[in-house]
Each structure stands twice: as structure tokens, then as C-alpha cells.
C-alpha positions in Angstrom: -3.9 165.1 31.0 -6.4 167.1 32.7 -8.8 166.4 35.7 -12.7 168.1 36.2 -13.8 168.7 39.6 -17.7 168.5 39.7 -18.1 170.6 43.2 -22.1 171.5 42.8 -23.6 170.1 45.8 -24.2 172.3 48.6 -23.4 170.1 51.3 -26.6 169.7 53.1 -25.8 167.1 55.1 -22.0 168.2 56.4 -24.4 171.9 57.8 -23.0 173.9 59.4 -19.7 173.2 58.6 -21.0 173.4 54.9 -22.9 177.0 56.0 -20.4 179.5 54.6 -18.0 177.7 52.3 -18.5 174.9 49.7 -18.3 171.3 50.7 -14.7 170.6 48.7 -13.7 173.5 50.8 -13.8 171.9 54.2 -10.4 171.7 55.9 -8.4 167.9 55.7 -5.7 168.6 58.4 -5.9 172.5 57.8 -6.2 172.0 54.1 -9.1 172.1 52.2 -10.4 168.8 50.5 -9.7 170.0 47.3 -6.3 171.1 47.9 -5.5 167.9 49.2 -6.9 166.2 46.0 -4.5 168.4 43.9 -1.4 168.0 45.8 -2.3 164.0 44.8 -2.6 165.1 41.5 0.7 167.1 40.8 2.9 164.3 42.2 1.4 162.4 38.7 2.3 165.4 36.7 -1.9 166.9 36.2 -1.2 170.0 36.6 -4.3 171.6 34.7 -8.1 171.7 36.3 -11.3 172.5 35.8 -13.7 172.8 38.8 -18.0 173.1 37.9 -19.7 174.8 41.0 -22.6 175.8 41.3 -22.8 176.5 45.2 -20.2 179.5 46.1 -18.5 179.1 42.8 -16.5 182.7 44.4 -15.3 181.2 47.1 -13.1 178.8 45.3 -12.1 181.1 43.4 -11.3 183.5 45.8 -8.8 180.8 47.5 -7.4 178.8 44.5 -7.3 181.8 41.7 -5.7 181.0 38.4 -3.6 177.9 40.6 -0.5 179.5 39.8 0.4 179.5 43.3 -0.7 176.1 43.6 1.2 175.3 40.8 -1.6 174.8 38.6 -3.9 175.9 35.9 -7.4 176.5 37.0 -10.4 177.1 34.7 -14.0 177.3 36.3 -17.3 176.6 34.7 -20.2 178.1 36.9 -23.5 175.9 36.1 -26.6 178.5 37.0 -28.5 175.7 38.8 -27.1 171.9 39.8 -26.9 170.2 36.8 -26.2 166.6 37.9 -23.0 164.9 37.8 -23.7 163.8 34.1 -24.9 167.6 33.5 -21.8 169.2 35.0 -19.6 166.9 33.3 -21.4 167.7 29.5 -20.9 171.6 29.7 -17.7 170.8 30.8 -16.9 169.0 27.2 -14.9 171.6 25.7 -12.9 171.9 27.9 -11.0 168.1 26.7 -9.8 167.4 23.4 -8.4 164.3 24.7 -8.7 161.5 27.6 -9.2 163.4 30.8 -10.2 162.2 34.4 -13.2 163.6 36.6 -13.6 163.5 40.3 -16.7 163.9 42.3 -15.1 166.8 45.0 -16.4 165.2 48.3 -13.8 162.0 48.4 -10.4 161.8 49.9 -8.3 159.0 48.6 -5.0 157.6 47.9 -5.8 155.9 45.2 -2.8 154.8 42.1 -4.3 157.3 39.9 -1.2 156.5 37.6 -2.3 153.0 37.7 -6.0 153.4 36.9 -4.8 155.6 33.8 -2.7 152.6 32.2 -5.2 150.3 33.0 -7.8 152.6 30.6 -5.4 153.1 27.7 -4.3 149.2 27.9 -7.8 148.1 27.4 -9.1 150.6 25.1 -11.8 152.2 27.1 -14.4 154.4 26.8 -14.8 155.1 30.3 -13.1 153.6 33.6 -15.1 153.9 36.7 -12.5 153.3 39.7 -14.5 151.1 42.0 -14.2 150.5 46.2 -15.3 147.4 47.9 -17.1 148.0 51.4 -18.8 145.8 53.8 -22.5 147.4 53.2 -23.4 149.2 49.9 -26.6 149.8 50.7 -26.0 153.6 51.1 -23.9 153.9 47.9 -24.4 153.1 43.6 -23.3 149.3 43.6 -21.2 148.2 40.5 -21.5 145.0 38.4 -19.2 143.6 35.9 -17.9 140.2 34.4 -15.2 138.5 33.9 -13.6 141.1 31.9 -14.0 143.7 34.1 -16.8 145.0 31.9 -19.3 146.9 33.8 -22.8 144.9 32.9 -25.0 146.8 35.6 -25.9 149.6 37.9 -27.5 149.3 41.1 -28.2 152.7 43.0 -28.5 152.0 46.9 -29.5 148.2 46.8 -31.5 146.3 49.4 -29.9 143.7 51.4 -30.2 140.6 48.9 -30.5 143.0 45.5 -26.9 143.0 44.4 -24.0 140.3 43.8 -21.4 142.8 44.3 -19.6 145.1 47.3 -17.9 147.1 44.9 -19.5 150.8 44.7 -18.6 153.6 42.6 -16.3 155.5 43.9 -16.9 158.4 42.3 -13.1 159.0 40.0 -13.7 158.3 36.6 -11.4 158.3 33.1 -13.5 159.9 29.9 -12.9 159.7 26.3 -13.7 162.9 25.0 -16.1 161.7 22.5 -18.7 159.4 24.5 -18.8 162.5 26.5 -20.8 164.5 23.6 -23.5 161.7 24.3 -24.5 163.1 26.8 -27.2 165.4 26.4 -26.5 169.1 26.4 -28.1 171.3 29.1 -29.8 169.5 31.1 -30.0 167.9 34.7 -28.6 164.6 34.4 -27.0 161.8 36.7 -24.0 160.0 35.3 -24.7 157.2 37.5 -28.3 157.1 37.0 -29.0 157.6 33.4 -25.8 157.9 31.3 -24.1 154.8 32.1 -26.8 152.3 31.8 -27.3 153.6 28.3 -23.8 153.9 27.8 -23.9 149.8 28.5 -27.1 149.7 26.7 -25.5 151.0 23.6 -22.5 148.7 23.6 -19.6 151.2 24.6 -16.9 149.5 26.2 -17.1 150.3 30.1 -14.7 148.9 33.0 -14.0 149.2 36.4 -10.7 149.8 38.3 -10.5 148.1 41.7 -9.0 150.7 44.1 -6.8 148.9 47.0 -5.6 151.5 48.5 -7.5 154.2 51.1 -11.0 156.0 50.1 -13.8 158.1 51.8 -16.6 160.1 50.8 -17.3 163.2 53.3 -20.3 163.3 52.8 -21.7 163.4 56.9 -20.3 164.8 60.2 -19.3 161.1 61.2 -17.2 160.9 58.0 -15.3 163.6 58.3 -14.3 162.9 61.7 -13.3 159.7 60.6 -10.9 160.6 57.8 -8.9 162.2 60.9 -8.9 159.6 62.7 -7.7 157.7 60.0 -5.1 160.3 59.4 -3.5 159.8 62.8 -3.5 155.8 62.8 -1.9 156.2 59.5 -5.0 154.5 57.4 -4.8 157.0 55.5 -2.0 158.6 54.2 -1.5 162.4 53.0 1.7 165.1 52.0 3.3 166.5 54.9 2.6 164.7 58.0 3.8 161.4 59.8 2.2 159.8 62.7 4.6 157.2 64.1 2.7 156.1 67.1 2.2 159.2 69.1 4.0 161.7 67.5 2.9 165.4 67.5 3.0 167.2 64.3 3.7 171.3 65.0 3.4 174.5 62.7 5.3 177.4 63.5 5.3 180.2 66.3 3.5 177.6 68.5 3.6 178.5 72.7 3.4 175.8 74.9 3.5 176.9 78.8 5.0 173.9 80.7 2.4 173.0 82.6 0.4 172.1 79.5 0.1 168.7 78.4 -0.1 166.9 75.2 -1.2 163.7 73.9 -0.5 162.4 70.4 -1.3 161.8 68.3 -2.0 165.7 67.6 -1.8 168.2 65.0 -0.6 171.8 66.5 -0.9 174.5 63.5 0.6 177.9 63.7 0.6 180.9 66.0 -1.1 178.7 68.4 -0.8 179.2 72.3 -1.3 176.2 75.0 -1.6 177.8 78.4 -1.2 176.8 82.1 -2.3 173.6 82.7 -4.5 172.7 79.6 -4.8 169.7 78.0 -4.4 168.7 74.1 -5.2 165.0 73.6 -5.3 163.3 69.6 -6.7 166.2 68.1 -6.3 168.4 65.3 -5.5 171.7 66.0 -5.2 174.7 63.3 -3.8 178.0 62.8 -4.0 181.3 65.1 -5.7 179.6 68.0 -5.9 180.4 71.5 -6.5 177.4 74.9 -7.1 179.0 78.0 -5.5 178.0 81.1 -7.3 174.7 82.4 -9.0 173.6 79.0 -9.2 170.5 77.6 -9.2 169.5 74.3 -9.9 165.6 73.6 -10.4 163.7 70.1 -11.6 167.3 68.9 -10.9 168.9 65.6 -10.6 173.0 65.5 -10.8 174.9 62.4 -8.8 178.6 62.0 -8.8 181.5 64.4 -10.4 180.1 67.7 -10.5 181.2 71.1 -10.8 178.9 73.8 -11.8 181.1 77.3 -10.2 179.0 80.6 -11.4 175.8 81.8 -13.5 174.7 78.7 -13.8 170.8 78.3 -14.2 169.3 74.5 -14.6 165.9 73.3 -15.1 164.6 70.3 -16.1 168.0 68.6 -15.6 170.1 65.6 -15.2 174.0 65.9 -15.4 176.4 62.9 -13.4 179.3 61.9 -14.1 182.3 64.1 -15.4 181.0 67.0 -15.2 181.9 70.7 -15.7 179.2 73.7 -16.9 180.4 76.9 -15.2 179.8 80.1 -16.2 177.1 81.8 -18.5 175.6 78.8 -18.7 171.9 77.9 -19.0 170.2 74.6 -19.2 166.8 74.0 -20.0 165.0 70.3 -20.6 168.5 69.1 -20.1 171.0 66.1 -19.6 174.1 67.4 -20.1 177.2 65.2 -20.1 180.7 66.6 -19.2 183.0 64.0 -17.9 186.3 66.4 -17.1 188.3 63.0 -21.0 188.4 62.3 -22.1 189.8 65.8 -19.0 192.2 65.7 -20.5 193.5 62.3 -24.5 193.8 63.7 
């Protein structure tokens, strides 16, 4: 089986960690969201992909290539401008000659993707729409369905009162290849919006799959955060790591002075230094980073190839690739981006 990646949007409101690489691109514990959906993926045996972009399609490529190093098979389509999630998935078409399964790019779940695929072929579906419940839909495209599990409606973003339902769309769906080739050809569309309320106007057979397990969309600063935190309390669980209650999980070539202290639960990456008498408290650390002597670092997630000058406090804040804090600085509920390639090169 194969899986399409609709990674179009630009992001707008993850800026600026979104400024200079594509939202699926943002690092999940050092690893881009996208990787992490794909090491999910192989463990079920989908091995081949197809990504749509539209928003630095190169920069994916750049990183992921053919996917032969990843283990994969990667194909691209390149939409000229956003077509919509309905649009991206159409020019996509020929790509399937059989079932297939698409993913919005900006989610992050655990979800029994083996499950969800039985439960499509068992009932002789059209399309499965794996569903989430949550406490207030109001910001999401509510789902309802009878009996059957039938989907009967869409709500988009209902008012308090609107819907009879808390289960949303959760953006993973499972596509025959021929109810795709409804969809018209070419033009900015919303799966959501307009393709399946006609497919249920038409009478195609539509049903939902109830996810139990962990889901996010990282959509805003606050939600990204969170999936971290979720990480460490273990809501949320993902390859390669274990946080049993405070444990610290290390990368290689990693420098510690003794006088440093560190507070799990933590992520350390590789080739980073700790000096004299800093301080690295439940947060996420990644590769080829530098904490000066006296720093703290609290609840705070850092991206690749940071330098943090002595006595620097930070709380509860991201920092991109590249970036340089001064000595002395405070940061508290920030993103900090500081790019020091781009004023080397003016």
C-alpha cells in the first residue's frame, strides 16, 4: 500500500519556526515531523510515498531524496499554487492504482494504522476518515455518523450547541482509487469542505475510524510545545526514546563538566557541551550545541547548532537552528530565532 503526504500549507501560524523550512519539516525530538510519520509507517510495511508541496517543495527534497536512505520510495508532486487538500489529493491520482492512505503532514500520532486499514477493507469502503474525540471541536471539522459508523454530516468549526458529536477529523484518511477521479481535476478544492458532503450526497459508502490512541495537530506554537511535553510524560509515544520518570535520554560525544546539573526528564543530542555550573531542566536539547558556564535551560526546546554565551536564563522557549544567545540575556515563553549564518553572509 502506499501513503500521500499533502504538505502545501506554509505554516503561517507556527512563524518563525515555519520561516525557512516547511511546516512537516519542524523537528519532533530532533526529527522532523515527517520523518517521524514514516518511521510509523515502515513498522506496518508502507514503504512507498508520495509528498504534494507546494511551500519549499526543495527543501524536502533536499533532506529525504529518493528515501532510499530512509528506506523508502519517495515520489514528489509540486502543485504551482495551494491546491486544497481535495486539489492536492486529485493531481495526486495517478500515482494509486489501488487502496492507498493520505495524511494531512501537520499531525503527530500513534494511531493503529494497521487497524484502520482492516477496518476499511472489512466494510467495503469508499473512504475511511480516522476520527479523534476532544473536549471542544469548535476549532476543528466535526464528524457525524450513525449507527453504522456511516458518516451522515460535516460540520466545519461548529458553535457551542451546533453539533451532536466531539469526534473531529483527524486528518488520516483511506481512498479507493476510483472515488478519487471524482474529484475535479485542477482546481482548488477542500476535501473536507466540498468533496465529502457530495461524496455523502451521492450515496458512496463513507465511515469513520475512532482513533484511541495519541493525536495532535501542530498547527500553533502552544501545540508543538505540547507534543514535547507529552513526549516526556510518556502520552505520547515515539521510536527511540523512553522516559521512565526522570530519565535523561543522551546522543553521542556529549560533555558534561561536573558542576553541571541536569533534570529529567531531558533530551541531550550529540556533540553537545554542558559547562561549569549550568543548568538543564526537562528540556529538549539537539545536536552540536553549546551552554555556557552559568546558564539555565528550563522546559525549553533547542533546535540544531546553538550557542548559548554564559549566564543566559531560558524558560519555556524554543530556539532555531543557528542561533547565538547573548550573555547574560533572558528569555521567558519565547521563540527565539537569530539566524548568525545570514549576518555572517551580509
Amino acid at each position: 500500500m502506499k501513503a500521500l503526504f499533502l504538505a502545501g500549507g506554509m505554516g503561517l501560524r507556527l512563524q518563525p519556526l515555519t520561516n525557512k523550512l516547511p511546516k512537516p519539516m519542524v523537528p519532533i525530538m530532533n526529527k522532523p515531523l515527517l520523518e517521524r510519520t514514516f518511521i510509523h509507517l515502515k513498522k506496518i510495511g508502507i514503504t512507498e510515498i508520495v509528498i504534494s508541496s507546494c511551500y519549499q517543495p526543495d527543501y524536502l527534497k533536499n533532506y529525504f531524496g529518493n528515501g532510499e536512505k530512509f528506506g523508502l520510495k519517495i515520489q514528489y508532486i509540486v502543485e504551482e499554487i495551494p491546491l486544497g487538500t481535495g486539489g492536492a489529493i486529485r493531481k495526486a491520482a495517478s500515482q494509486f492504482e489501488k487502496t492507498f492512505v493520505v495524511f494531512n503532514s501537520d499531525i503527530l500520532s500513534d494511531m493503529d494504522l494497521k487497524k484502520m486499514i482492516y477496518h476499511h477493507k472489512e466494510n467495503a469502503a469508499q473512504a475511511s476518515i480516522a476520527v479523534t474525540e476532544v473536549s471542544n471541536p469548535s476549532e476543528y471539522g466535526v464528524i457525524e455518523y450513525n449507527n453504522e459508523g456511516q458518516v451522515v454530516s460535516f460540520i466545519e468549526k461548529p458553535k457551542p450547541g451546533q453539533n451532536s458529536s466531539n469526534f473531529i477529523n483527524a486528518g488520516i484518511y483511506i481512498f479507493e482509487p476510483e472515488i478519487v477521479k471524482e474529484i475535479p481535476s485542477d482546481k482548488v478544492i477542500s476535501i473536507e469542505r466540498d468533496i465529502f458532503p457530495k461524496y455523502i450526497a451521492d450515496g458512496y459508502k463513507i465511515i469513520i475510524f475512532k482513533n484511541e490512541r495519541y493525536w495532535i495537530d501542530i498547527g500553533t506554537i502552544e501545540k508543538y510545545m505540547q507534543v514535547h511535553k507529552d513526549i516526556m510524560s510518556k502520552k505520547c509515544a515515539i521510536s527511540g526514546f523512553k522516559f521512565e520518570g526522570n530519565e535523561i535520554n543522551m546522543g553521542k560525544n556529549v560533555k558534561i563538566h561536573p558542576t553541571a546539573k541536569l533534570i529529567g526528564p531531558a533530551f541531550i543530542g550529540d556533540n553537545v557541551e554542558i559547562c561549569a555550573k549550568a543548568t538543564v531542566s526537562k528540556s529538549i536539547i539537539g545536536n552540536n550545541v553549546f551552554i555556557g558556564e552559568g546558564s539555565s535551560v528550563i522546559s525549553s526546546i533547542f533546535w540544531n547548532d546553538i550557542k548559548i554565551n554564559r549566564k543566559a536564563k531560558l524558560i519555556n522557549t524554543i530556539v532555531t537552528s543557528n542561533s547565538l544567545i547573548n550573555t547574560n540575556s533572558y528569555h521567558l515563553n519565547d521563540v527565539y530565532s537569530n539566524d548568525i549564518r545570514e549576518k555572517k553572509a551580509q
